[in-house]
Gaussian input, Z-matrix of N, CA and C with variables (Angstrom, degrees):
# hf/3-21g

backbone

0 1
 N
 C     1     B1
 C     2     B2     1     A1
 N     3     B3     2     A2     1     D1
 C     4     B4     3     A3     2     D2
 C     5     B5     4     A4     3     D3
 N     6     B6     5     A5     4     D4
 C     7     B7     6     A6     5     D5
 C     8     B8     7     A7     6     D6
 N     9     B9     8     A8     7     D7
 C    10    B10     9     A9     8     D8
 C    11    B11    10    A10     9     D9
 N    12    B12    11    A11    10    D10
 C    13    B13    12    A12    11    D11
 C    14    B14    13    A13    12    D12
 N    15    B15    14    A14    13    D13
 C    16    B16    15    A15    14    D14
 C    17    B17    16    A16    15    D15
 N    18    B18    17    A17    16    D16
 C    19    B19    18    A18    17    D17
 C    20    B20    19    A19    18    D18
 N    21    B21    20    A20    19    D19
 C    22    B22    21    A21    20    D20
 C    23    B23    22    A22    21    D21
 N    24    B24    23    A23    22    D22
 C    25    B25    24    A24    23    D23
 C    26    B26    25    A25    24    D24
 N    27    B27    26    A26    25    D25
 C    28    B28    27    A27    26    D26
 C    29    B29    28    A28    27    D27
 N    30    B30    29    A29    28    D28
 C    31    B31    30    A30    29    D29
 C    32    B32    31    A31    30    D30
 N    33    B33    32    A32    31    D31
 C    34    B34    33    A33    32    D32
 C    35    B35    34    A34    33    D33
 N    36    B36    35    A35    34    D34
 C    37    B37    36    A36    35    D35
 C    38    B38    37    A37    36    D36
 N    39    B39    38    A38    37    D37
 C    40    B40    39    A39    38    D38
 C    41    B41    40    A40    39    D39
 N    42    B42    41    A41    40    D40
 C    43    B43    42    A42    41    D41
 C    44    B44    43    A43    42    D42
 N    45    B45    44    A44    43    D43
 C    46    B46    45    A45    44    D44
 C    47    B47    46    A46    45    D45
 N    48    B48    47    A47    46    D46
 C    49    B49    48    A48    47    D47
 C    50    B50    49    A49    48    D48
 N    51    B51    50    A50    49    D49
 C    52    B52    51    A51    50    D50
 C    53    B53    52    A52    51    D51
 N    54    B54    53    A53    52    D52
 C    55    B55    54    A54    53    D53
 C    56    B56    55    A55    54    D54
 N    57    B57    56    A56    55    D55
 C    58    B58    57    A57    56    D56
 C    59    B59    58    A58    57    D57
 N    60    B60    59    A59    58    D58
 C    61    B61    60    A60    59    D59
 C    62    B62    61    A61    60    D60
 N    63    B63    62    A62    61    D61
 C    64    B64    63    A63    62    D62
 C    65    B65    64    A64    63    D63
 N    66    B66    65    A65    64    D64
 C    67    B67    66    A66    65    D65
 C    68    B68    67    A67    66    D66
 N    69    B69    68    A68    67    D67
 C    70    B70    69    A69    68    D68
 C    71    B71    70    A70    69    D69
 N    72    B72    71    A71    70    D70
 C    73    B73    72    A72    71    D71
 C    74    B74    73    A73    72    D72
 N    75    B75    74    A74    73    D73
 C    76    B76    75    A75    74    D74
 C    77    B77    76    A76    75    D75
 N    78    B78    77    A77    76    D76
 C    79    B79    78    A78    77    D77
 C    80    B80    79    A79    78    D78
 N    81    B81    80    A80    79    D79
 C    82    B82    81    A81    80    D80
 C    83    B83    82    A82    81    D81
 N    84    B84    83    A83    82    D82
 C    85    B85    84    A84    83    D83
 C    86    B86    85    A85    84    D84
 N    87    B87    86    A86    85    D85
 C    88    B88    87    A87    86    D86
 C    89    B89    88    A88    87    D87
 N    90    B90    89    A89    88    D88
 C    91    B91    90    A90    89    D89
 C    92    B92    91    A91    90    D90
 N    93    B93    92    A92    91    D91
 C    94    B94    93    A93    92    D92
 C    95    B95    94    A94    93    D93
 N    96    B96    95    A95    94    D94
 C    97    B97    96    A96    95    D95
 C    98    B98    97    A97    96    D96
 N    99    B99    98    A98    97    D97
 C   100   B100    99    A99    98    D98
 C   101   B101   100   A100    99    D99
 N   102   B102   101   A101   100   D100
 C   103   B103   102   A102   101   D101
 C   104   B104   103   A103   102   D102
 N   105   B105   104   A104   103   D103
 C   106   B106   105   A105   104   D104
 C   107   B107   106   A106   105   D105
 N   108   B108   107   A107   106   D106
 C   109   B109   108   A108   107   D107
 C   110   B110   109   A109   108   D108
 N   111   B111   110   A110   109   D109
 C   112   B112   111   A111   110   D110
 C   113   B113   112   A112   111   D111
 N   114   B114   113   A113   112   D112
 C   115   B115   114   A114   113   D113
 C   116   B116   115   A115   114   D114
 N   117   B117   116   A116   115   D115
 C   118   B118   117   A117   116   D116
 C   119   B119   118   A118   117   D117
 N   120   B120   119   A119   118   D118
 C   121   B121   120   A120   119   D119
 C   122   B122   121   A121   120   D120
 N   123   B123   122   A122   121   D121
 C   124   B124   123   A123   122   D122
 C   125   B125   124   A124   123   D123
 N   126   B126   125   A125   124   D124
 C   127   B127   126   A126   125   D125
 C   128   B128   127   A127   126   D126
 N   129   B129   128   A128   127   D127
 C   130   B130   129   A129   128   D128
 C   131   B131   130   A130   129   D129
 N   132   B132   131   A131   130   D130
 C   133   B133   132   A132   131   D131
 C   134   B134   133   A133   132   D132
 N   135   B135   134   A134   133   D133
 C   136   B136   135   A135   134   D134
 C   137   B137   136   A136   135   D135
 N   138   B138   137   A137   136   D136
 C   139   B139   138   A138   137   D137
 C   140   B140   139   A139   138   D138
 N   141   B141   140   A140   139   D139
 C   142   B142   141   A141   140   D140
 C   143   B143   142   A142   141   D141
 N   144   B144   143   A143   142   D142
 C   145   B145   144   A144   143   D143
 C   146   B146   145   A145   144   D144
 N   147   B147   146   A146   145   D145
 C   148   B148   147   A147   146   D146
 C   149   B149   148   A148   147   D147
 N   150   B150   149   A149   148   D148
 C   151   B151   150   A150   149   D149
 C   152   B152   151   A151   150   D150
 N   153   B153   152   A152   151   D151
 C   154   B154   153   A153   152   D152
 C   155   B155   154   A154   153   D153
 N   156   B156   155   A155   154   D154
 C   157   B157   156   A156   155   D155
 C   158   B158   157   A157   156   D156
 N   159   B159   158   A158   157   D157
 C   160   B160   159   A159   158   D158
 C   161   B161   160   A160   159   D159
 N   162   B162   161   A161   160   D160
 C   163   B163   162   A162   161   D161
 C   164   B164   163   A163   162   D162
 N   165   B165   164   A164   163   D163
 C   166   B166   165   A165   164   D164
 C   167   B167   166   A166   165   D165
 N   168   B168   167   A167   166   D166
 C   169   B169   168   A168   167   D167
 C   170   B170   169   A169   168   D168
 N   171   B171   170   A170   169   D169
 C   172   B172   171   A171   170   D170
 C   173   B173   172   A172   171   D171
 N   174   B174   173   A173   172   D172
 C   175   B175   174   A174   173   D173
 C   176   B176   175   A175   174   D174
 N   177   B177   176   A176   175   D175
 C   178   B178   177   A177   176   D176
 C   179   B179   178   A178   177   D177
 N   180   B180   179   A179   178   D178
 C   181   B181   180   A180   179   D179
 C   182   B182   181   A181   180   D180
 N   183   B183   182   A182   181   D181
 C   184   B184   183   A183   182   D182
 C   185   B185   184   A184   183   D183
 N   186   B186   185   A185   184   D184
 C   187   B187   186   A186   185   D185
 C   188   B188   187   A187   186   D186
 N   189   B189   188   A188   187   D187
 C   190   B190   189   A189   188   D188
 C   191   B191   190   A190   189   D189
 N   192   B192   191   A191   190   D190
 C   193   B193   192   A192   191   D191
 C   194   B194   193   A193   192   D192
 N   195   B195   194   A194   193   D193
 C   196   B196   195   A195   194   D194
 C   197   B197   196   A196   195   D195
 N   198   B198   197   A197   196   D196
 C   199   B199   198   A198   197   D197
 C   200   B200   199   A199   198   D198
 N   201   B201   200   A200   199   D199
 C   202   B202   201   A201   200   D200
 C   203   B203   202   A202   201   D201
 N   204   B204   203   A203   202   D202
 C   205   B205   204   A204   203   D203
 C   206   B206   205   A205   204   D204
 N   207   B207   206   A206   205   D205
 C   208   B208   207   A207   206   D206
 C   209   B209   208   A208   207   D207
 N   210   B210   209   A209   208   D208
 C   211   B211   210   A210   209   D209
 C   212   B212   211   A211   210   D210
 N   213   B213   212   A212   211   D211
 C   214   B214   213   A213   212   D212
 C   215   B215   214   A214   213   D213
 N   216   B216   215   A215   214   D214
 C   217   B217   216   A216   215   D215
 C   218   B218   217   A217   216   D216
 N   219   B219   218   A218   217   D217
 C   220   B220   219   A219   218   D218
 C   221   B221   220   A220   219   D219
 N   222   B222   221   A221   220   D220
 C   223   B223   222   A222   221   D221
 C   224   B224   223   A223   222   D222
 N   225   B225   224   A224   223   D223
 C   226   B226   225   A225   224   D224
 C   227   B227   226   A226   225   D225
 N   228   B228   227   A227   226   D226
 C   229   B229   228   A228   227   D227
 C   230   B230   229   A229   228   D228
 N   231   B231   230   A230   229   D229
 C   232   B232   231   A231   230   D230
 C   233   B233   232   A232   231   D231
 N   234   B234   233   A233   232   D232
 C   235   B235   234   A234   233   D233
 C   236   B236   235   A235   234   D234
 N   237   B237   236   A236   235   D235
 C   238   B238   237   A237   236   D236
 C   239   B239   238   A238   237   D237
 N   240   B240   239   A239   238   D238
 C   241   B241   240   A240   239   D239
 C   242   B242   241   A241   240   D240
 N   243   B243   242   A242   241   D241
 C   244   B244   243   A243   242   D242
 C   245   B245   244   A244   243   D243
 N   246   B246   245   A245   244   D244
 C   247   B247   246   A246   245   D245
 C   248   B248   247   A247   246   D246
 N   249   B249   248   A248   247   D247
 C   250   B250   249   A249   248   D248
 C   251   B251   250   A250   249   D249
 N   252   B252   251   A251   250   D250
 C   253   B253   252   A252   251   D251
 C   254   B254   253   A253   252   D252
 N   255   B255   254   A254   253   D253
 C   256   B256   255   A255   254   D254
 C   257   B257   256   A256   255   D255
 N   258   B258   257   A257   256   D256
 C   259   B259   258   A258   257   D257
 C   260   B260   259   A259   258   D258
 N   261   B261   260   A260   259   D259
 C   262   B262   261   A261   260   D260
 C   263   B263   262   A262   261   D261
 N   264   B264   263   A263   262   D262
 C   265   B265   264   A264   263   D263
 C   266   B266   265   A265   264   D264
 N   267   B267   266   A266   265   D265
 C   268   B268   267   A267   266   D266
 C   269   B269   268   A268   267   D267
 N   270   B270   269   A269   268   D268
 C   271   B271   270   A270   269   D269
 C   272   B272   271   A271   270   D270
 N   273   B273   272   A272   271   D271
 C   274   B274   273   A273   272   D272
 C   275   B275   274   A274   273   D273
 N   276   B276   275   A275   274   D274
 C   277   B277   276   A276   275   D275
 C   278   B278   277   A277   276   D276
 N   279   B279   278   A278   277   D277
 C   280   B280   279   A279   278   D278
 C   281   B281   280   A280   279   D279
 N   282   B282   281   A281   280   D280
 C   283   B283   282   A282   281   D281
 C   284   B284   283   A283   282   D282
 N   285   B285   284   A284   283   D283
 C   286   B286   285   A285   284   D284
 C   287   B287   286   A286   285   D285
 N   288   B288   287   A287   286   D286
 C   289   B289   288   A288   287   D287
 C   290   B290   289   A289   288   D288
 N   291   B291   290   A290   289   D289
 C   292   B292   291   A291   290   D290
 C   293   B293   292   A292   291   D291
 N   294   B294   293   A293   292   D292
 C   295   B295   294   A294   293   D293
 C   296   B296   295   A295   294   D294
 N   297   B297   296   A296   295   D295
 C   298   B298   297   A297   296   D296
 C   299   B299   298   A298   297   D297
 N   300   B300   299   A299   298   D298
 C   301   B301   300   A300   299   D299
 C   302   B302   301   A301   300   D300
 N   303   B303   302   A302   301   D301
 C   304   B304   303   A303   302   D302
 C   305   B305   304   A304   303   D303
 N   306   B306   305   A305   304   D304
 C   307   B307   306   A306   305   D305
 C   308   B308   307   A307   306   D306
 N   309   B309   308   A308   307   D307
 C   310   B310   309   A309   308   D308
 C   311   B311   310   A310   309   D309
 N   312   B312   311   A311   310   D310
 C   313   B313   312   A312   311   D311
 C   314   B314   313   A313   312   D312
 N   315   B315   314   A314   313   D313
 C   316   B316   315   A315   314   D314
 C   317   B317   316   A316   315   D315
 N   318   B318   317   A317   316   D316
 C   319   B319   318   A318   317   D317
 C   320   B320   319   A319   318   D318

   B1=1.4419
   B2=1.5187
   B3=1.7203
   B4=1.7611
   B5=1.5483
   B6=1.0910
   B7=1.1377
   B8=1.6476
   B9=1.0490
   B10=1.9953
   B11=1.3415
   B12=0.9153
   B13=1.5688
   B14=1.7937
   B15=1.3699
   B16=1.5125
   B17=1.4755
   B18=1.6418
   B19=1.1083
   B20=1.8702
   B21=1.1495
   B22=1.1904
   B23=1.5969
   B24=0.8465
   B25=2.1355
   B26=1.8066
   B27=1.3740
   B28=1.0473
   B29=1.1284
   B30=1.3380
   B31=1.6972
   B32=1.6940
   B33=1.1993
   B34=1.9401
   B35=1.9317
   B36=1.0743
   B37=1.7932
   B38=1.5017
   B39=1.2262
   B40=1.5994
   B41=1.8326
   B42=1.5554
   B43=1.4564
   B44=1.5899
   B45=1.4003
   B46=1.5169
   B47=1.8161
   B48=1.2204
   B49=1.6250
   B50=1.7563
   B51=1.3898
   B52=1.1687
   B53=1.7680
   B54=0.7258
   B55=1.6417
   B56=1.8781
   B57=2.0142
   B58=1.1545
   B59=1.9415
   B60=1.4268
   B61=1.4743
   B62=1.7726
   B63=1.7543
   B64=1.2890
   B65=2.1786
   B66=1.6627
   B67=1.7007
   B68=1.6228
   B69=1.1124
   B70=1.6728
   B71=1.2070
   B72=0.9830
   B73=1.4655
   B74=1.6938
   B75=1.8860
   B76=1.4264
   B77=1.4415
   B78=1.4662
   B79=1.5378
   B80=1.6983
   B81=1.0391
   B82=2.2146
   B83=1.6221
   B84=1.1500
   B85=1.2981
   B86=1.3102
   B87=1.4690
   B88=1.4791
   B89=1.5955
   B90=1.4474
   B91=1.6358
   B92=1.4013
   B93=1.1423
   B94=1.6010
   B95=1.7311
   B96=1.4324
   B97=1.4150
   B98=1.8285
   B99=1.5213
   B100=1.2444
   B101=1.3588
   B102=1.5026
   B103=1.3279
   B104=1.2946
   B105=1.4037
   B106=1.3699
   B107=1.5694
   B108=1.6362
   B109=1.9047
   B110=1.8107
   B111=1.4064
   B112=1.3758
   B113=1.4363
   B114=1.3494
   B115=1.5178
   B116=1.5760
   B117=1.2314
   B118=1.6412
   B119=1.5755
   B120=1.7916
   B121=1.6738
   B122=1.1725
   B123=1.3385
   B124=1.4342
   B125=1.5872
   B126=1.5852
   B127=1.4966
   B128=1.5659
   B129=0.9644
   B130=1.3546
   B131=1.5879
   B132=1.5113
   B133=1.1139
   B134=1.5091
   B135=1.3709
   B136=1.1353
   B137=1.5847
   B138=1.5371
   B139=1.2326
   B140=1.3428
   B141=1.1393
   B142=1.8049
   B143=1.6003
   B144=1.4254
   B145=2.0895
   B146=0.9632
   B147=1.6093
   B148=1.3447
   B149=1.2850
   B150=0.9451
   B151=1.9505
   B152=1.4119
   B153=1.3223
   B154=1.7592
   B155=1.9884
   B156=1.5994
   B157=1.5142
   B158=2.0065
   B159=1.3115
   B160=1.1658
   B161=1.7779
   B162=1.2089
   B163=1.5002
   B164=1.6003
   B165=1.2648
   B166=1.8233
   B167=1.2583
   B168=1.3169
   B169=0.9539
   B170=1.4456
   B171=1.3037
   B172=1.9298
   B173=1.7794
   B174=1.4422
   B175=1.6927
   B176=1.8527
   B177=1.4433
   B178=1.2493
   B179=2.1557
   B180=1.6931
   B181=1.6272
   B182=1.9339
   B183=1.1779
   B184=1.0093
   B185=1.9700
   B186=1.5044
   B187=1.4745
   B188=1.8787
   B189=1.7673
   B190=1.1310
   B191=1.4258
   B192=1.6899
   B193=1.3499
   B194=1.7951
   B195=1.4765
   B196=1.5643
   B197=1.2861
   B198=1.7205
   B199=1.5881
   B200=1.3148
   B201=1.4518
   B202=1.6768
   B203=1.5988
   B204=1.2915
   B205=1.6012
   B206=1.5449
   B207=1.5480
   B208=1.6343
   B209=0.8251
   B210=1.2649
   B211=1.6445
   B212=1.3956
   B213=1.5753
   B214=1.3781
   B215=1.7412
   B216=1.2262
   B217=1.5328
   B218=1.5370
   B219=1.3728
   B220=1.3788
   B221=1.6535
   B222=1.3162
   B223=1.9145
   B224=1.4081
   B225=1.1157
   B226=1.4895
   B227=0.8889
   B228=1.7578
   B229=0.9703
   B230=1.3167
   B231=1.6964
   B232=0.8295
   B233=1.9121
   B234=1.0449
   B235=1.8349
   B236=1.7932
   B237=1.0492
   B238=1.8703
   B239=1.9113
   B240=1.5582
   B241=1.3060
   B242=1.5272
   B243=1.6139
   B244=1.4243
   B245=1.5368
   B246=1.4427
   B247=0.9186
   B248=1.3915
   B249=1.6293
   B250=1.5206
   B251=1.7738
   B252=1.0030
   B253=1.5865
   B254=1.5200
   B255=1.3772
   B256=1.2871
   B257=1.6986
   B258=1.3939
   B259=1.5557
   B260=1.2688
   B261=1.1911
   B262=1.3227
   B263=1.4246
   B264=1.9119
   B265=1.2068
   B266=1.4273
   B267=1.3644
   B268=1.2483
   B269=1.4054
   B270=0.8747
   B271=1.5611
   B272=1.7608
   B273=1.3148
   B274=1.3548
   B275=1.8219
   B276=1.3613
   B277=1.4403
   B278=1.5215
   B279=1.9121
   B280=1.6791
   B281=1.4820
   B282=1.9269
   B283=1.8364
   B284=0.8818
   B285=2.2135
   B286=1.2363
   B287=1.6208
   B288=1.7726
   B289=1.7463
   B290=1.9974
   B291=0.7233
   B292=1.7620
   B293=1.8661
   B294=1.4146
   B295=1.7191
   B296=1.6723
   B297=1.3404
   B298=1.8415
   B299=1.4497
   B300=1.3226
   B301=1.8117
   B302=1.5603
   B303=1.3058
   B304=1.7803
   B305=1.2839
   B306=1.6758
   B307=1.8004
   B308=1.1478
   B309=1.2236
   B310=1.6121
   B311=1.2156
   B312=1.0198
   B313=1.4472
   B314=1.8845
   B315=1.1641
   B316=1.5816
   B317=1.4583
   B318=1.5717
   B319=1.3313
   B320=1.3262
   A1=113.15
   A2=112.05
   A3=103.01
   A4=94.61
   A5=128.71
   A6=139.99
   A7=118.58
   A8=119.07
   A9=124.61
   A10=89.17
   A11=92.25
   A12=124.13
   A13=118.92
   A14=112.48
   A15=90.47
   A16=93.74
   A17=135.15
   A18=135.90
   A19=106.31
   A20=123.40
   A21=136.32
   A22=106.20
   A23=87.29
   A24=99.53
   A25=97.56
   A26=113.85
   A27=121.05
   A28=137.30
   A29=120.16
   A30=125.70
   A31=116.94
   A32=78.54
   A33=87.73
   A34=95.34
   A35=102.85
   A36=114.25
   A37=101.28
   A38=118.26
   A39=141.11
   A40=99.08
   A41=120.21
   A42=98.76
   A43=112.69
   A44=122.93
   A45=127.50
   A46=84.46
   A47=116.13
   A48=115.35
   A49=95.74
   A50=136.97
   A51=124.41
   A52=136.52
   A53=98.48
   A54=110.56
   A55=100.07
   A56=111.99
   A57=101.91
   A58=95.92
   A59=110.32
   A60=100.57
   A61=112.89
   A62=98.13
   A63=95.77
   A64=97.69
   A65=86.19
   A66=87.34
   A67=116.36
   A68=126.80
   A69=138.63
   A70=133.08
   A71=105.11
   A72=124.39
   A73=121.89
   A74=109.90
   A75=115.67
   A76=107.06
   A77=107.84
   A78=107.96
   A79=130.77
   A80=110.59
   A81=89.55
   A82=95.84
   A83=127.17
   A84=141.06
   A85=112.23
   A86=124.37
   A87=119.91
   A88=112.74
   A89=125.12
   A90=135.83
   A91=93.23
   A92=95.13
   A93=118.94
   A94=113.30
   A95=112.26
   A96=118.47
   A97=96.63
   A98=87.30
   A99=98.72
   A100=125.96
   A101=118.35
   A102=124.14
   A103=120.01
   A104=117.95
   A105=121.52
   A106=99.13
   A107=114.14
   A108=125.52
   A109=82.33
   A110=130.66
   A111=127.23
   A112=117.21
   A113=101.66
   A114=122.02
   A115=111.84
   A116=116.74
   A117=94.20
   A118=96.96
   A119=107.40
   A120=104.81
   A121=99.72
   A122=132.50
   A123=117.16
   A124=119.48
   A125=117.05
   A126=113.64
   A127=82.36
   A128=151.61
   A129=132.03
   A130=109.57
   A131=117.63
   A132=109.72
   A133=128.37
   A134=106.24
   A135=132.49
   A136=122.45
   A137=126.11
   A138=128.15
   A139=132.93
   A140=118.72
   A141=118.87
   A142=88.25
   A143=113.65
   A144=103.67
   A145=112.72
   A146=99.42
   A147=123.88
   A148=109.03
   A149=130.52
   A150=143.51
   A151=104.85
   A152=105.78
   A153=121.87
   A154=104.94
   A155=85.21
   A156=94.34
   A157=103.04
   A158=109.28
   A159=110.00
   A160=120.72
   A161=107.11
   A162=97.14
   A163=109.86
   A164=113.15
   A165=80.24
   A166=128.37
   A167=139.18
   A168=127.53
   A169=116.14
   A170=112.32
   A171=116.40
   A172=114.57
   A173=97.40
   A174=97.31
   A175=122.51
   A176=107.12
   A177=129.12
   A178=91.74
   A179=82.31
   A180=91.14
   A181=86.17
   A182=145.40
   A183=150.11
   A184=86.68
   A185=97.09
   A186=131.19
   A187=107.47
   A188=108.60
   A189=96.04
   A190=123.97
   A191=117.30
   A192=109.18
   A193=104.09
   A194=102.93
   A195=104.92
   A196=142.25
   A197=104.65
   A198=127.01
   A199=136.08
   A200=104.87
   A201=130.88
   A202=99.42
   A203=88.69
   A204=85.30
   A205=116.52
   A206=105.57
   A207=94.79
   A208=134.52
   A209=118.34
   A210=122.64
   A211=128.89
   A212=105.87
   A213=114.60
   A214=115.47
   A215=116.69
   A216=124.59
   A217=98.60
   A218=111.79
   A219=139.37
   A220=97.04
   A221=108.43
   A222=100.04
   A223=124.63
   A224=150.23
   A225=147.81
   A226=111.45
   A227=143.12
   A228=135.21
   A229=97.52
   A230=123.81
   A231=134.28
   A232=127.57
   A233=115.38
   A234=133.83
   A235=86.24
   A236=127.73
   A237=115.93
   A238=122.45
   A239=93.93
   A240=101.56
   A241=122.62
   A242=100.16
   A243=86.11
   A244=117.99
   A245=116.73
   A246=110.55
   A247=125.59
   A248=115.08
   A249=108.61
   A250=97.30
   A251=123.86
   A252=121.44
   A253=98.14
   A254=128.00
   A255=106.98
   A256=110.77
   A257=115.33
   A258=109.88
   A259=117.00
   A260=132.10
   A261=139.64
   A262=104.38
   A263=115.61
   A264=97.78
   A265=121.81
   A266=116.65
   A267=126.66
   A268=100.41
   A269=136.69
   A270=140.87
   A271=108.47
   A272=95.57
   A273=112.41
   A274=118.39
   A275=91.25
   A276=96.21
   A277=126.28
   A278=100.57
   A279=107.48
   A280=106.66
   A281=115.00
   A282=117.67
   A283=106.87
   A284=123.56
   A285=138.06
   A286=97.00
   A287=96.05
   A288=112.66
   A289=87.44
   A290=134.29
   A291=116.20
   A292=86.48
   A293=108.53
   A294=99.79
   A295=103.65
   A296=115.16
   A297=115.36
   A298=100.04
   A299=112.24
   A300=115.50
   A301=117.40
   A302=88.44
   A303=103.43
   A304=122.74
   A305=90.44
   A306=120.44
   A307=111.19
   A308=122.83
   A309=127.38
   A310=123.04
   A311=126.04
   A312=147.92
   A313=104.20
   A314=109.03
   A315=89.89
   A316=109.72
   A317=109.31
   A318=85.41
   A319=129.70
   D1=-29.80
   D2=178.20
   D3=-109.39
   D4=80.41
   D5=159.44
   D6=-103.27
   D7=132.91
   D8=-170.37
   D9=-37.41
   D10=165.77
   D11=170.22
   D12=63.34
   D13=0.30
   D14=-161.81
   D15=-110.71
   D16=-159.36
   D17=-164.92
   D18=-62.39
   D19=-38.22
   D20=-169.95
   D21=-64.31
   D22=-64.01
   D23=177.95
   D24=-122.80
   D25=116.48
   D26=152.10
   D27=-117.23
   D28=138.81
   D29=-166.43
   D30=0.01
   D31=-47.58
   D32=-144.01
   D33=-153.74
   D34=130.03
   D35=-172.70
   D36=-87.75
   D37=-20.63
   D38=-178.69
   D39=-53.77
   D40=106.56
   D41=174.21
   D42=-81.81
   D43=1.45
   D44=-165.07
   D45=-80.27
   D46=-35.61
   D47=-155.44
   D48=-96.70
   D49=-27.01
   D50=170.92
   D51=-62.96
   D52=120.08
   D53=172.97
   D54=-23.49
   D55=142.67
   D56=-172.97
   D57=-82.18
   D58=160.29
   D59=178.84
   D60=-100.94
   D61=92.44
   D62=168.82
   D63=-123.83
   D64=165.72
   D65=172.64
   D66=-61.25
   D67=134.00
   D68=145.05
   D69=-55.37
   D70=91.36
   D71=-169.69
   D72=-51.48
   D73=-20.17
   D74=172.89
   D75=-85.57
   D76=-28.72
   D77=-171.86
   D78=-83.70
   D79=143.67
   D80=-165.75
   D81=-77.99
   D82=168.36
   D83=-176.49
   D84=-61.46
   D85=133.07
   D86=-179.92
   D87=102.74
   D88=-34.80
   D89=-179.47
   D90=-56.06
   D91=157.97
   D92=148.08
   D93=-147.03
   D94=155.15
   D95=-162.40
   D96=-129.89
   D97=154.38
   D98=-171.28
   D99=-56.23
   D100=-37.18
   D101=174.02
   D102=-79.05
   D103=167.77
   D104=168.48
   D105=-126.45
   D106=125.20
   D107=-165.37
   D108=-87.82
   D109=136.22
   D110=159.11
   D111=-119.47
   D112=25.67
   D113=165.32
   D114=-74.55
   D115=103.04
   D116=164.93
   D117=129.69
   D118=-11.78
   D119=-164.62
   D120=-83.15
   D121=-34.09
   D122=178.88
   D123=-67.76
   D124=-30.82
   D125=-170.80
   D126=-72.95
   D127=-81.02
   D128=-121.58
   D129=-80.35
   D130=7.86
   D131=163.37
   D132=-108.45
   D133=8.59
   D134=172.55
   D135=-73.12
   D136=-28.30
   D137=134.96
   D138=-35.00
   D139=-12.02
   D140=-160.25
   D141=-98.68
   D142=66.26
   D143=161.98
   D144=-65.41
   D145=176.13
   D146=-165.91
   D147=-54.57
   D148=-51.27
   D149=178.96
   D150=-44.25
   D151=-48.44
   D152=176.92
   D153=-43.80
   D154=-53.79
   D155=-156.31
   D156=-78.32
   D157=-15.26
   D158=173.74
   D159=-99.89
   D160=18.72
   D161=179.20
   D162=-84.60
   D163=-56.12
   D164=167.70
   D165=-27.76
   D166=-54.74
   D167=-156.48
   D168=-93.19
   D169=-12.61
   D170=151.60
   D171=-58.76
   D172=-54.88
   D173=173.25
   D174=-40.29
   D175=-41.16
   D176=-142.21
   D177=-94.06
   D178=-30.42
   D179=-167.64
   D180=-95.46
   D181=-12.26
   D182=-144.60
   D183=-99.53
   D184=-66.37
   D185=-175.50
   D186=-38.36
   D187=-58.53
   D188=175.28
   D189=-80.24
   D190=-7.70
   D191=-172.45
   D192=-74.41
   D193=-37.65
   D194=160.96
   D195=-32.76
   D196=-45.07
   D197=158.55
   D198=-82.14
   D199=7.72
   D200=177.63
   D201=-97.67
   D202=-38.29
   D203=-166.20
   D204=-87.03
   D205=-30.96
   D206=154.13
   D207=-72.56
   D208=-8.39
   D209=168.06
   D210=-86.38
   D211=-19.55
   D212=153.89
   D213=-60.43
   D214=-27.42
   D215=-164.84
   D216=-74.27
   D217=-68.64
   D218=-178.01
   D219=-37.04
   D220=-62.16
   D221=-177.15
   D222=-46.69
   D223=5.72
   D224=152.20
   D225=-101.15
   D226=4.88
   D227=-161.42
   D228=-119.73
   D229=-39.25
   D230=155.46
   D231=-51.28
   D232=-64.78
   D233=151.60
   D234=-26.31
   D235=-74.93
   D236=-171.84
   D237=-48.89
   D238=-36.56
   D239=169.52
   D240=-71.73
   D241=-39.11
   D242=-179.66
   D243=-93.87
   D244=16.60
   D245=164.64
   D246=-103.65
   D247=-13.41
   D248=170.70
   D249=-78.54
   D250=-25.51
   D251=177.75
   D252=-53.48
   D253=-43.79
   D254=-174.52
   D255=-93.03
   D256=-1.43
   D257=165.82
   D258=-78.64
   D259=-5.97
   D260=-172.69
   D261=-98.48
   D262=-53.95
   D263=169.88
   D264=-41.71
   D265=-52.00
   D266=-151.61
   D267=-66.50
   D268=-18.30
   D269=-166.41
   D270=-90.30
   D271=-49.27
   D272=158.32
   D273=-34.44
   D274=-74.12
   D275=-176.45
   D276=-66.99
   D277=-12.74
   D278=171.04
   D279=-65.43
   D280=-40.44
   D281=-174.64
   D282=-49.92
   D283=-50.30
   D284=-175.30
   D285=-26.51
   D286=-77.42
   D287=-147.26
   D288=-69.97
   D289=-9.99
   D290=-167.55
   D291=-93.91
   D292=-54.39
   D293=-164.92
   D294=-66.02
   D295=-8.93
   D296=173.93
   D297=-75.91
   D298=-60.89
   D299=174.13
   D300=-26.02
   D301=-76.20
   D302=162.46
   D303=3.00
   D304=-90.14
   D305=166.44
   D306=-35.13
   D307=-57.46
   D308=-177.57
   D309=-68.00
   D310=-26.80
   D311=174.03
   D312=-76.87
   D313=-28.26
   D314=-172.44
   D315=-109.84
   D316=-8.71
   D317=170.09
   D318=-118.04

């Protein structure tokens, strides 16, 4: 199982020098062969453009503009809540001061 070349120990830690990882079409599924081919490792990483290499960070920049914008939504809705919260206090504290009047008034 720790023999060169296979997932455990491989050739070379170098990904420019590793073989690209697609299936082998001579070999049945599951083999592995003694060599490692490092023909071919540079083209197939040569696909990975710039766009490639920046999509996380569109998602990520995509993701918070999403959560800006519900949070823009949410703020008037919120501003209504906290403002009947303070009409209620306030109403509250008018019963306070009228049922204190009251008191004062009658005796």
């Amino acid at each position: 199982m720790n023999t060169p070349g296979t997932i455990d120990r491989p050739l070379t830690h170098d990904p420019m020098k590793q073989a690209p990882m697609k299936p082998s079409v001579s070999e049945p599924a599951g083999s592995a062969t003694e060599d490692v081919t490092t023909t071919g490792a540079h083209e197939s990483r040569q696909n990975r453009t710039r766009e490639m290499q920046l999509i996380p960070e569109a998602l990520a920049r995509a993701h918070m503009h999403d959560l800006l914008r519900d949070a823009e939504r949410q703020r008037p809705a919120a501003r209504l809540v906290r403002a009947r919260r303070m009409q209620r206090r306030a109403e509250r504290a008018s019963m306070r001061a009228r049922r204190a009047l009251a008191m004062a008034v009658m005796q």
